[in-house]
DOSE-905389 format. One record per residue: x, y, z of N, C-alpha, C in turn. Coordinates in Angstrom, 2 decimals, always signed. Last residue first. Layout:
BEGIN
@n.east X	n.north Y	n.up Z	ca.east X	ca.north Y	ca.up Z	c.east X	c.north Y	c.up Z
...
This chain:
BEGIN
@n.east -3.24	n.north -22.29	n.up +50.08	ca.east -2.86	ca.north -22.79	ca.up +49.19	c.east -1.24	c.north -22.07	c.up +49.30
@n.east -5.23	n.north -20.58	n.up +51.61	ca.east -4.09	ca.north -21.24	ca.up +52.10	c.east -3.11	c.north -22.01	c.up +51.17
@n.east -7.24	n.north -19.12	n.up +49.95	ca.east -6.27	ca.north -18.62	ca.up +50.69	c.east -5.40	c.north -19.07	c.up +51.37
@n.east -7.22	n.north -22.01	n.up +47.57	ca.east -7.79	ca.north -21.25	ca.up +48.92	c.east -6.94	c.north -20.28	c.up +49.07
@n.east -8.60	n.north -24.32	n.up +44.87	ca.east -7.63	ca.north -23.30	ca.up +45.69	c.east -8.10	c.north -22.51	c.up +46.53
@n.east -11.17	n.north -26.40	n.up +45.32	ca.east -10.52	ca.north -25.58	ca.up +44.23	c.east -9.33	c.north -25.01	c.up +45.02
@n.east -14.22	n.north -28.18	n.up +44.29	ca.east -12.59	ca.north -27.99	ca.up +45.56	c.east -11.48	c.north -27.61	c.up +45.10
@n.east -17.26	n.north -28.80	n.up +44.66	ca.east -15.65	ca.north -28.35	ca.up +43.63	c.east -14.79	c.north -27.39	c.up +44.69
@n.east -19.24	n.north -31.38	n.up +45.02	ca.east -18.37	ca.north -29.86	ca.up +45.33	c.east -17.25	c.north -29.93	c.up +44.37
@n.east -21.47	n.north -33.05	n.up +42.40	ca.east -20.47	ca.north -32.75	ca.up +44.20	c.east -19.89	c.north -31.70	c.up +44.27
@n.east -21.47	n.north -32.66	n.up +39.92	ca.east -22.70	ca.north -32.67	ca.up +40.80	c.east -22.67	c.north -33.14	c.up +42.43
@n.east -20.50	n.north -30.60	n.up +37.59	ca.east -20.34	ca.north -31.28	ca.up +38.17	c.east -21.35	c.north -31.59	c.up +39.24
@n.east -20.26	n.north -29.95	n.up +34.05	ca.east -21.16	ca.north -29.95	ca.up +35.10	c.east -20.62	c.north -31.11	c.up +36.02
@n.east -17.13	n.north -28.13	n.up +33.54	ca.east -17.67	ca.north -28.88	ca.up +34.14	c.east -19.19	c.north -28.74	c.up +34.58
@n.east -16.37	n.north -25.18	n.up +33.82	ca.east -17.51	ca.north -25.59	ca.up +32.61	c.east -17.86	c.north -26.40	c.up +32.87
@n.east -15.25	n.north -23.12	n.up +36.06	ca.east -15.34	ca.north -24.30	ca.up +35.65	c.east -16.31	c.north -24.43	c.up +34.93
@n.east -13.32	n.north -19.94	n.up +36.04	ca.east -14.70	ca.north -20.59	ca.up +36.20	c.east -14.94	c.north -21.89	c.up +35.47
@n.east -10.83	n.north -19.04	n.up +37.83	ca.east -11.06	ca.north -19.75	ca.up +37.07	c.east -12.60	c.north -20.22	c.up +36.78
@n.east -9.83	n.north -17.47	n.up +39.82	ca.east -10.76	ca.north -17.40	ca.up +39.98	c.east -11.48	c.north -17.46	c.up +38.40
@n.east -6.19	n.north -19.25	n.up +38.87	ca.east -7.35	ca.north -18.03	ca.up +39.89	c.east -8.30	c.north -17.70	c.up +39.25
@n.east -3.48	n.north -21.18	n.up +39.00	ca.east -5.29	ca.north -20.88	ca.up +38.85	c.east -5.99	c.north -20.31	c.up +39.53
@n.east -1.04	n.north -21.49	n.up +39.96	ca.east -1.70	ca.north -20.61	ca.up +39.00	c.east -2.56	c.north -20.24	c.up +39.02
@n.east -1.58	n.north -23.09	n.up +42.30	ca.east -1.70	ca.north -22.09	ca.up +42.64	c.east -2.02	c.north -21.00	c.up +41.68
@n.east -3.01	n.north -26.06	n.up +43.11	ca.east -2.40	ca.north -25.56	ca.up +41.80	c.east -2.84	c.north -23.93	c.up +41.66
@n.east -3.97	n.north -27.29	n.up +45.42	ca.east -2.07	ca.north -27.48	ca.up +44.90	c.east -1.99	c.north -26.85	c.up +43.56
@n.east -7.07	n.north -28.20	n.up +44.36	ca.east -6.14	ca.north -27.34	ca.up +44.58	c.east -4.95	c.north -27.73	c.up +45.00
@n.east -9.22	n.north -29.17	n.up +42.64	ca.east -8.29	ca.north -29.00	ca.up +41.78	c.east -7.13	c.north -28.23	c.up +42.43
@n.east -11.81	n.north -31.87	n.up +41.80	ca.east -10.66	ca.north -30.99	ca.up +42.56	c.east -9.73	c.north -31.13	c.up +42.45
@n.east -15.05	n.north -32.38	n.up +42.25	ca.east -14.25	ca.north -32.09	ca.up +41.12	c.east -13.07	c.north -31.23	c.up +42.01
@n.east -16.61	n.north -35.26	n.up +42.92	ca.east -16.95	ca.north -33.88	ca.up +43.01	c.east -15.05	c.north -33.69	c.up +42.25
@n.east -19.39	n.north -37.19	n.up +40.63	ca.east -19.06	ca.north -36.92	ca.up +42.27	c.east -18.41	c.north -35.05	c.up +42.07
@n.east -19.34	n.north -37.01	n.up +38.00	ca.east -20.49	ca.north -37.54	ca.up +38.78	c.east -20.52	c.north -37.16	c.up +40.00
@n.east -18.91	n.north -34.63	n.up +35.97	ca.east -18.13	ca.north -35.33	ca.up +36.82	c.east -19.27	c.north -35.54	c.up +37.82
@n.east -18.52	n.north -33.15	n.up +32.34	ca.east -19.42	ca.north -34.07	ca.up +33.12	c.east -18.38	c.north -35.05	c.up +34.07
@n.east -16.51	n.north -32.70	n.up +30.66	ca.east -17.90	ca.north -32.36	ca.up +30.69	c.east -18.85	c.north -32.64	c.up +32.12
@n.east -12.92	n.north -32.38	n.up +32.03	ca.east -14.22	ca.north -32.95	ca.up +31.57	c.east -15.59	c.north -32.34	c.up +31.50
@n.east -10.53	n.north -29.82	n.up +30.56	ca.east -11.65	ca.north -30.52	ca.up +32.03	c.east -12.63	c.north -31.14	c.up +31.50
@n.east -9.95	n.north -28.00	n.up +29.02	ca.east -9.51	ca.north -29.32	ca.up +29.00	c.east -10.71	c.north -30.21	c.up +30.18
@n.east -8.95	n.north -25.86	n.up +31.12	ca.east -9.84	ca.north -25.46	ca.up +29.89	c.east -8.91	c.north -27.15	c.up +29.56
@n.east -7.90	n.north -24.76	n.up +33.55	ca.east -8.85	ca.north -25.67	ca.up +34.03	c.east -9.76	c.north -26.02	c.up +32.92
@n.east -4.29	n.north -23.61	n.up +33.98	ca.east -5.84	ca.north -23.34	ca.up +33.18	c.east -6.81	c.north -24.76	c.up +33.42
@n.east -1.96	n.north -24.19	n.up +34.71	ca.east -2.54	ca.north -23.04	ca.up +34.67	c.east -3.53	c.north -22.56	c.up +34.40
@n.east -0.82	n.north -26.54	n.up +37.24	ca.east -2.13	ca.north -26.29	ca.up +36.08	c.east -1.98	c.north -24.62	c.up +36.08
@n.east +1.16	n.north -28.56	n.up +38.26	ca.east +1.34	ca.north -27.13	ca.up +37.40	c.east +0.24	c.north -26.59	c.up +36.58
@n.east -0.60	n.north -30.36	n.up +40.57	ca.east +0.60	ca.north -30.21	ca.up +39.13	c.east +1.07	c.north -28.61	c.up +39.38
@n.east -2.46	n.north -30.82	n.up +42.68	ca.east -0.72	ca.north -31.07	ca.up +43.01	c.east -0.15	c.north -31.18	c.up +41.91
@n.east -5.06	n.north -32.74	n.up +41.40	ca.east -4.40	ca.north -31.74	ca.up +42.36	c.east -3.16	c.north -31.85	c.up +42.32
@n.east -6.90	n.north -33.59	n.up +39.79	ca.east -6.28	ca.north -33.23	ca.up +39.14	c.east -5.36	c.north -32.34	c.up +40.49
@n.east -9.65	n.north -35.79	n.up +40.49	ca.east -8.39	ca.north -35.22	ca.up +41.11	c.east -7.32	c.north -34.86	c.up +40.03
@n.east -12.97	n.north -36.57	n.up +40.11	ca.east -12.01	ca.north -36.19	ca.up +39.04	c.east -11.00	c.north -35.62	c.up +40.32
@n.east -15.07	n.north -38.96	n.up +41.23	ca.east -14.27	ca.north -37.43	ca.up +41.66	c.east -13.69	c.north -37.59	c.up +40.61
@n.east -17.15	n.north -40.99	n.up +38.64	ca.east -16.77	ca.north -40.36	ca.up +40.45	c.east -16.29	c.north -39.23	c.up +40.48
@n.east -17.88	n.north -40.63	n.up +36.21	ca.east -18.40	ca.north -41.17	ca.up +36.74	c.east -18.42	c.north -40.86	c.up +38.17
@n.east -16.59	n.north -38.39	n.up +33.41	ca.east -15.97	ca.north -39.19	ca.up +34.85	c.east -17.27	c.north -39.68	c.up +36.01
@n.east -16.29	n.north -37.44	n.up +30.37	ca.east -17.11	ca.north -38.24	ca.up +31.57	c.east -16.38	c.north -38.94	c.up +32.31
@n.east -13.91	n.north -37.18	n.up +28.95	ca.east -15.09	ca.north -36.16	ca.up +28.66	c.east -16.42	c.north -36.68	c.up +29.87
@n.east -10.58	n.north -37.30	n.up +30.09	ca.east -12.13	ca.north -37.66	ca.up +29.99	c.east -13.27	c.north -37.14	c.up +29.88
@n.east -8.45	n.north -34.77	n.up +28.89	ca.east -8.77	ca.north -35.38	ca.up +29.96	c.east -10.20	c.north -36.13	c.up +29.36
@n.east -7.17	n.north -33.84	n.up +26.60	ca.east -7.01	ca.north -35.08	ca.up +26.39	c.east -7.92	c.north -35.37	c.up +27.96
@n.east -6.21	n.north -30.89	n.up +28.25	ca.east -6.47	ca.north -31.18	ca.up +27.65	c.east -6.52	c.north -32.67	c.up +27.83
@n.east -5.33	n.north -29.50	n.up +30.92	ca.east -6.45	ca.north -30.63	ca.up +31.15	c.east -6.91	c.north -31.20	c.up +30.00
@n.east -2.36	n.north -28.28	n.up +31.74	ca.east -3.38	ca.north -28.30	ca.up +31.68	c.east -4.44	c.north -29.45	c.up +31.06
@n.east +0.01	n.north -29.38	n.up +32.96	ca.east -0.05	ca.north -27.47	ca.up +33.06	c.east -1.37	c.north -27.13	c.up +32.23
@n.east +1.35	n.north -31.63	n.up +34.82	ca.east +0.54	ca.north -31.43	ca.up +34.26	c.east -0.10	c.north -29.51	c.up +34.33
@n.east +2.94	n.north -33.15	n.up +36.06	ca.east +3.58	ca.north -32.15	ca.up +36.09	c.east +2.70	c.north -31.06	c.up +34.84
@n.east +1.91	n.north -34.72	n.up +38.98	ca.east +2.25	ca.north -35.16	ca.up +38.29	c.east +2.43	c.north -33.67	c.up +37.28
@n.east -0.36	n.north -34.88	n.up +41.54	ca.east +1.12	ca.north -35.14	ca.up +41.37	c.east +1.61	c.north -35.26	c.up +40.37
@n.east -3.47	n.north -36.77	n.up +39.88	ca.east -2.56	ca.north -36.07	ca.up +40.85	c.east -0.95	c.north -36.32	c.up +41.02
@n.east -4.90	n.north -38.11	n.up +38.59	ca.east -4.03	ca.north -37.58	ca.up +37.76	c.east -2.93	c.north -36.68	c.up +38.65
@n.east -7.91	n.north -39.96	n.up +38.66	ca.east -6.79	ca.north -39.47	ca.up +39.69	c.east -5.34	c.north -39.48	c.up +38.32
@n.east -11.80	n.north -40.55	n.up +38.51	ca.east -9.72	ca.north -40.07	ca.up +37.56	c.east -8.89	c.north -39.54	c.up +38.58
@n.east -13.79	n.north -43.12	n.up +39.67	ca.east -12.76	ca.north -41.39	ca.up +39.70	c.east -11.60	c.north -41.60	c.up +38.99
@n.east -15.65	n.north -44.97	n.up +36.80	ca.east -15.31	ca.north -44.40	ca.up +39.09	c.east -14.89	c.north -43.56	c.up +38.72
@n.east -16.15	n.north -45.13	n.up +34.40	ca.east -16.90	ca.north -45.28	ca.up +35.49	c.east -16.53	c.north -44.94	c.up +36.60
@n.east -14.79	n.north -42.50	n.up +31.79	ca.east -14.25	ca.north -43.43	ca.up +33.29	c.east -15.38	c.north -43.54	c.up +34.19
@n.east -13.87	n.north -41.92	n.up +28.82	ca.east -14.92	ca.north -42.27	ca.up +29.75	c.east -14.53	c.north -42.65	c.up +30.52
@n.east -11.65	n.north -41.92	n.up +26.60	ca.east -12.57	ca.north -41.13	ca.up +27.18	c.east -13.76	c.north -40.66	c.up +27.95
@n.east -8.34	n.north -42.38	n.up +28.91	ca.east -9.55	ca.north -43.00	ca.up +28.38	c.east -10.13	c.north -41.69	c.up +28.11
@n.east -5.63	n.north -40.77	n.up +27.96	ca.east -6.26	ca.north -41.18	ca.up +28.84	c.east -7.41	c.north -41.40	c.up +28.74
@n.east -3.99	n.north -40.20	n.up +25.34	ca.east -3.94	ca.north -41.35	ca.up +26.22	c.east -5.16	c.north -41.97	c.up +27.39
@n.east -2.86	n.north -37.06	n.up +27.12	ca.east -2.84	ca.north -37.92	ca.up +25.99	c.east -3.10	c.north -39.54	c.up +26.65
@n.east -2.14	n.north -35.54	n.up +29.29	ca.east -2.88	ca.north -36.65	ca.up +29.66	c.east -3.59	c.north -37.76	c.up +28.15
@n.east +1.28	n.north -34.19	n.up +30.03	ca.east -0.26	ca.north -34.68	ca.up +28.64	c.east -1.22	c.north -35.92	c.up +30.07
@n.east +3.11	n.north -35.00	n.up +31.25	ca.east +3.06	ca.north -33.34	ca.up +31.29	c.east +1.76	c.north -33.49	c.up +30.11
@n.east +4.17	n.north -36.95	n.up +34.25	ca.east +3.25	ca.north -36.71	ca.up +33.09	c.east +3.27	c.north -35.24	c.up +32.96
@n.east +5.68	n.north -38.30	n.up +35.77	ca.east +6.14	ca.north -37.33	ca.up +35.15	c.east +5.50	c.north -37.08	c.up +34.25
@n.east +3.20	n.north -39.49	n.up +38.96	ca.east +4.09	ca.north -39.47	ca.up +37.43	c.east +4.91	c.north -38.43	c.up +37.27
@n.east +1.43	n.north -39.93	n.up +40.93	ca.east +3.03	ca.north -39.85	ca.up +40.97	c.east +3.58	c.north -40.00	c.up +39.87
@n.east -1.57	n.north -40.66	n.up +38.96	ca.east -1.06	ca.north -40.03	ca.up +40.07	c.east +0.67	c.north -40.71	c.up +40.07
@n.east -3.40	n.north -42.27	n.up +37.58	ca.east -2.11	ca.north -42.70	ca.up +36.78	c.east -1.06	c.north -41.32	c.up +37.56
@n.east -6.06	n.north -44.12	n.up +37.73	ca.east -5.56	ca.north -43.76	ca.up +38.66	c.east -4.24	c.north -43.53	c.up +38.06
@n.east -9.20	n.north -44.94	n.up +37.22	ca.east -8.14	ca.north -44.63	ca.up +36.71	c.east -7.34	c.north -43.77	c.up +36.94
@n.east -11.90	n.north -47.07	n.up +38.17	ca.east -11.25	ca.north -45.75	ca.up +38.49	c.east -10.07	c.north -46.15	c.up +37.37
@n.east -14.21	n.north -48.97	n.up +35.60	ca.east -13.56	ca.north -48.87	ca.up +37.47	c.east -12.77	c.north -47.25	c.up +36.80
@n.east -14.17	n.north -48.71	n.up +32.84	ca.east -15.42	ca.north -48.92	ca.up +33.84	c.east -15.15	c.north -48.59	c.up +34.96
@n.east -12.85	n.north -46.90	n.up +30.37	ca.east -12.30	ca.north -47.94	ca.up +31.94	c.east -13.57	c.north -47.64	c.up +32.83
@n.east -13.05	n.north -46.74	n.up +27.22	ca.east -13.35	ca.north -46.64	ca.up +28.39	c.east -12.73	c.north -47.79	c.up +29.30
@n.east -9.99	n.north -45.93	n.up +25.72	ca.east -10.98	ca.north -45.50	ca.up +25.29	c.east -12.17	c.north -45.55	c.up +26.52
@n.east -6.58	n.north -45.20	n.up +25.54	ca.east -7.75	ca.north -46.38	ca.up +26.53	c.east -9.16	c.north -45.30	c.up +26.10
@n.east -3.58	n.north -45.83	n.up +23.75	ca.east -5.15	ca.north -45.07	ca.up +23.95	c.east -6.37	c.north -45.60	c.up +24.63
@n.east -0.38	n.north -46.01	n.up +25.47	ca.east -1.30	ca.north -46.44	ca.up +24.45	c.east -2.72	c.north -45.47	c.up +25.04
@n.east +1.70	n.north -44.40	n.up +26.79	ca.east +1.65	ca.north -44.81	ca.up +25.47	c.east +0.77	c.north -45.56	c.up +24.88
@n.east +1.58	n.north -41.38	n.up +28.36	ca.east +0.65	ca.north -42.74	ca.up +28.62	c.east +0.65	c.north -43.64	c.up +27.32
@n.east +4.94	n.north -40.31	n.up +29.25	ca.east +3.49	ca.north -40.41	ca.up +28.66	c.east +2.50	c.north -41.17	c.up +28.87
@n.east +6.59	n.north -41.04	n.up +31.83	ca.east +6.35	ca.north -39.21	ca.up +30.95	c.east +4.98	c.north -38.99	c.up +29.78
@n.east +5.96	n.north -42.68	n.up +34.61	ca.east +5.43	ca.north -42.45	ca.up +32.82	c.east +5.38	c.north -40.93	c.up +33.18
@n.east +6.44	n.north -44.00	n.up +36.95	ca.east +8.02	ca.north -42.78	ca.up +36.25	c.east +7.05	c.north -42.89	c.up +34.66
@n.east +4.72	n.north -44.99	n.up +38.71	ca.east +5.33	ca.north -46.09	ca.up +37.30	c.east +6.35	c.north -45.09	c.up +36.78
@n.east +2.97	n.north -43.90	n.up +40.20	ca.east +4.27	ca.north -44.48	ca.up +40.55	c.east +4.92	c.north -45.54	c.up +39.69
@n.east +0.09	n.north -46.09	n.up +39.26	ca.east +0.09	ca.north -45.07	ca.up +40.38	c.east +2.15	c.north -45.04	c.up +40.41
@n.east -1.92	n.north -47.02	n.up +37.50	ca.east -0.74	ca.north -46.44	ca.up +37.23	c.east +0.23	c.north -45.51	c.up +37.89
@n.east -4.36	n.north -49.13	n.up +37.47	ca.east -3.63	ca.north -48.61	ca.up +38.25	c.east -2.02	c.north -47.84	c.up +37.86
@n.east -7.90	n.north -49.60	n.up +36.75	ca.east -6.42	ca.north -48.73	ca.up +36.01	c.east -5.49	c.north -48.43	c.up +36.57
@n.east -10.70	n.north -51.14	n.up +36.93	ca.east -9.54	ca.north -50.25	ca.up +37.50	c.east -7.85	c.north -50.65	c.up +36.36
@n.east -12.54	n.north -52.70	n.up +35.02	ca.east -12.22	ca.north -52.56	ca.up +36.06	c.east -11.43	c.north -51.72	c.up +36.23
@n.east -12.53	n.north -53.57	n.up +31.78	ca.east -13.82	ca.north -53.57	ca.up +32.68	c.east -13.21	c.north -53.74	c.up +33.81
@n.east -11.26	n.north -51.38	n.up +29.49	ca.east -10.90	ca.north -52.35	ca.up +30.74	c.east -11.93	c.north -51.99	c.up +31.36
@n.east -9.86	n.north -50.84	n.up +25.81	ca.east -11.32	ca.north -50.63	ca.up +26.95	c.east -10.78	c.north -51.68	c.up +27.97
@n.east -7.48	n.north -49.30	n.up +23.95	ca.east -7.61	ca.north -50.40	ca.up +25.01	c.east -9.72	c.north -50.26	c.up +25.90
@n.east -7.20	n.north -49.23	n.up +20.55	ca.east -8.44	ca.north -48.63	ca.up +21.56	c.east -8.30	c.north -49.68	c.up +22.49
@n.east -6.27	n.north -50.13	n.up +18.18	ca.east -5.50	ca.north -50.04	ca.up +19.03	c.east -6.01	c.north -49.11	c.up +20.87
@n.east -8.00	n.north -50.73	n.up +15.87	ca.east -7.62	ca.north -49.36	ca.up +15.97	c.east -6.47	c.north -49.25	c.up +17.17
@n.east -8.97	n.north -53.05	n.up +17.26	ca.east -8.46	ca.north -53.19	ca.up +15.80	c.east -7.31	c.north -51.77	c.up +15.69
@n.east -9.10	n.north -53.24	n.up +20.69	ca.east -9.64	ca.north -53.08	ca.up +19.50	c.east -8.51	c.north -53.24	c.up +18.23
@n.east -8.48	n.north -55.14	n.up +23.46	ca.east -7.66	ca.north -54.43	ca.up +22.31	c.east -8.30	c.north -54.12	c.up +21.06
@n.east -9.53	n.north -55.54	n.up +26.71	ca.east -9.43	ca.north -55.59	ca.up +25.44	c.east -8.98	c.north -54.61	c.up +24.09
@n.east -8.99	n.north -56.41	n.up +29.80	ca.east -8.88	ca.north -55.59	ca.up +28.87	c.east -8.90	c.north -55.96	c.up +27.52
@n.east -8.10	n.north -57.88	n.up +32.52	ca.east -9.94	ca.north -57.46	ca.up +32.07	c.east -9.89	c.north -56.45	c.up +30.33
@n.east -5.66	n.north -55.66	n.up +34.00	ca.east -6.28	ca.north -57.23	ca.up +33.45	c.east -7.17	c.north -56.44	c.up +32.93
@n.east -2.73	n.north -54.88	n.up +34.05	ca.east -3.66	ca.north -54.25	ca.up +33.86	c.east -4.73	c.north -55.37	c.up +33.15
@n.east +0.03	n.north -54.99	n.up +34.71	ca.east -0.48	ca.north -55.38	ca.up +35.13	c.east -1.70	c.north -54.89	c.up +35.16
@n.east +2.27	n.north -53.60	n.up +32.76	ca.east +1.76	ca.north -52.61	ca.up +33.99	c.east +0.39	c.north -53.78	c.up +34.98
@n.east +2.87	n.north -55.77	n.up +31.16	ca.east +4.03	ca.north -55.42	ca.up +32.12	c.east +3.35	c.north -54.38	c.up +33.25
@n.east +0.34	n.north -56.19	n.up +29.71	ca.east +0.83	ca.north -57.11	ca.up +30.75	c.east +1.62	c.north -56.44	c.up +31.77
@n.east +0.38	n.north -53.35	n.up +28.79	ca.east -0.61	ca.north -53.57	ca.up +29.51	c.east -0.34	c.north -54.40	c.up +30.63
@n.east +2.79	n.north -54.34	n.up +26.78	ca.east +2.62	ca.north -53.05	ca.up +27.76	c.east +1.96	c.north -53.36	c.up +28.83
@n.east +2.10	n.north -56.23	n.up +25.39	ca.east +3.06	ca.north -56.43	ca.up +26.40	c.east +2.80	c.north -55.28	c.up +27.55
@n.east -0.65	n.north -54.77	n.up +23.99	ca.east -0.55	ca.north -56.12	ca.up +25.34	c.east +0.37	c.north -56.18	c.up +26.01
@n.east +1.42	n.north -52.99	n.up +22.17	ca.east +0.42	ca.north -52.89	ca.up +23.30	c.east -0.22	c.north -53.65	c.up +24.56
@n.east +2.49	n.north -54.61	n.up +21.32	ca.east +3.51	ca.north -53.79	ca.up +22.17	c.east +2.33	c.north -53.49	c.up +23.24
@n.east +0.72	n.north -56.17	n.up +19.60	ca.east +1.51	ca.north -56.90	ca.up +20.38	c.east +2.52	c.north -56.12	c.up +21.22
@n.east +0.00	n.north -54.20	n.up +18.58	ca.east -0.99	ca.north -55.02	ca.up +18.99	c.east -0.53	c.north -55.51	c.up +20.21
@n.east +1.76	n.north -51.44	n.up +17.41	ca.east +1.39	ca.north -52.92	ca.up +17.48	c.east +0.59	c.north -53.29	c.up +18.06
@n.east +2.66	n.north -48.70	n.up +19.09	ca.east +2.32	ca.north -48.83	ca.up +17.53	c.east +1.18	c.north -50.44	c.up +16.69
@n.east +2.75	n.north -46.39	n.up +21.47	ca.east +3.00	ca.north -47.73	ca.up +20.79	c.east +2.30	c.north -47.93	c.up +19.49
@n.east +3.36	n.north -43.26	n.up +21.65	ca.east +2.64	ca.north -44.30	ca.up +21.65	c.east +2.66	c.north -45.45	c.up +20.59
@n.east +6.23	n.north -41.78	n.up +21.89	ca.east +4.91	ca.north -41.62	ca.up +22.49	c.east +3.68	c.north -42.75	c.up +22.52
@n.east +8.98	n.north -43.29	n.up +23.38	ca.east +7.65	ca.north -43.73	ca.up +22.44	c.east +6.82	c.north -42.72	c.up +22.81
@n.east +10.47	n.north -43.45	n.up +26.03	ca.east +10.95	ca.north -43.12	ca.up +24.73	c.east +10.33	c.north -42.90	c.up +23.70
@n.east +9.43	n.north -45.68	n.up +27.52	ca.east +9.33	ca.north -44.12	ca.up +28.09	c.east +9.91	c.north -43.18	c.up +26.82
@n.east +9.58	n.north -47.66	n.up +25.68	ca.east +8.06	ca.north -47.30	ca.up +25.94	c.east +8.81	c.north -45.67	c.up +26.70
@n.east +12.33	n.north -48.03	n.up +26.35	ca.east +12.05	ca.north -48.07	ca.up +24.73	c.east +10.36	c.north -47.39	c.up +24.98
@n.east +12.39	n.north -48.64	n.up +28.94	ca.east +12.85	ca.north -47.50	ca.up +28.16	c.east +12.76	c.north -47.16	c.up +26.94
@n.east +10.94	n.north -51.10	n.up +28.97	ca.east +10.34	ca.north -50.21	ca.up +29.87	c.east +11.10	c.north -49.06	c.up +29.04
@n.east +12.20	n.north -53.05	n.up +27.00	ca.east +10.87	ca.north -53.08	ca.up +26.56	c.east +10.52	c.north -51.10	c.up +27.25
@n.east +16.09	n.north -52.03	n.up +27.33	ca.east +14.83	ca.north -52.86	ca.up +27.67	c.east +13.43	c.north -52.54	c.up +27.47
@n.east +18.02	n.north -51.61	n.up +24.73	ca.east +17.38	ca.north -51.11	ca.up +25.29	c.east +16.41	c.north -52.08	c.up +26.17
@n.east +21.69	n.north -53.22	n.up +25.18	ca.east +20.38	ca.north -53.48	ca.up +24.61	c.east +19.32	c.north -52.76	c.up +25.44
């Protein structure tokens, strides 16, 4: 018998109401509410740090706090709210570009340590500062982002 966790790594995205909550429950993700449409919003933090997700199976629309879904097997960021009050952390994870990312990020945006080849996907707008190096593809990429901290990009040491 499949269990709830392999049946979800198997899914792109849940379908129910009720898969969706389990979900949420099983990742331990309070403060949240479930629209009609299946639109999670959470008034606080997002922790998905080291969970083995190849996807993000449900749709989070905004997360007031950070959202943090780093040490994955993510290759989408499908899924991922489209607003985030604190910082997006997406780091580590096997990501080759920025589509589906948050069109507003409130804090840092970390997209470091994938496979990015392109920086086209990137949010509009990043409150703090924006960074993107461990990702050697990317050269002398020009960011669309307005961002309004540094942008921390690849080096000659990289």
């Amino acid at each position: 018998m499949k269990t709830f966790k392999s049946f979800i790594n198997e899914t792109t995205t849940l379908k129910t109401k009720e898969d969706v909550q389990r979900w949420l429950d099983e990742m331990e993700i309070q403060n949240y509410t479930i629209s009609s449409n299946l639109i999670v919003n959470v008034k606080g933090d997002v922790s998905l740090i080291n969970k083995q997700l190849t996807t993000i199976p449900v749709q989070f629309g905004v997360v007031n706090g950070d959202f943090i879904i780093s040490m994955n097997k993510l290759t989408s960021l499908k899924g991922s709210p489209t607003k985030v009050g604190g910082s997006f952390y997406c780091t580590d994870n096997k990501l080759e570009n920025l589509e589906y990312s948050p069109r507003i990020v409130g804090g840092d945006f970390y997209c470091t340590f994938n496979h990015l080849k392109t920086l086209k996907g990137a949010p509009e707008k990043v409150g703090w500062s924006f960074n993107y190096y461990g990702n050697p593809d990317i050269k002398d990429e020009k960011l669309t982002t307005k961002v309004n901290g540094q942008i921390n990009g690849n080096t000659e040491d990289d």
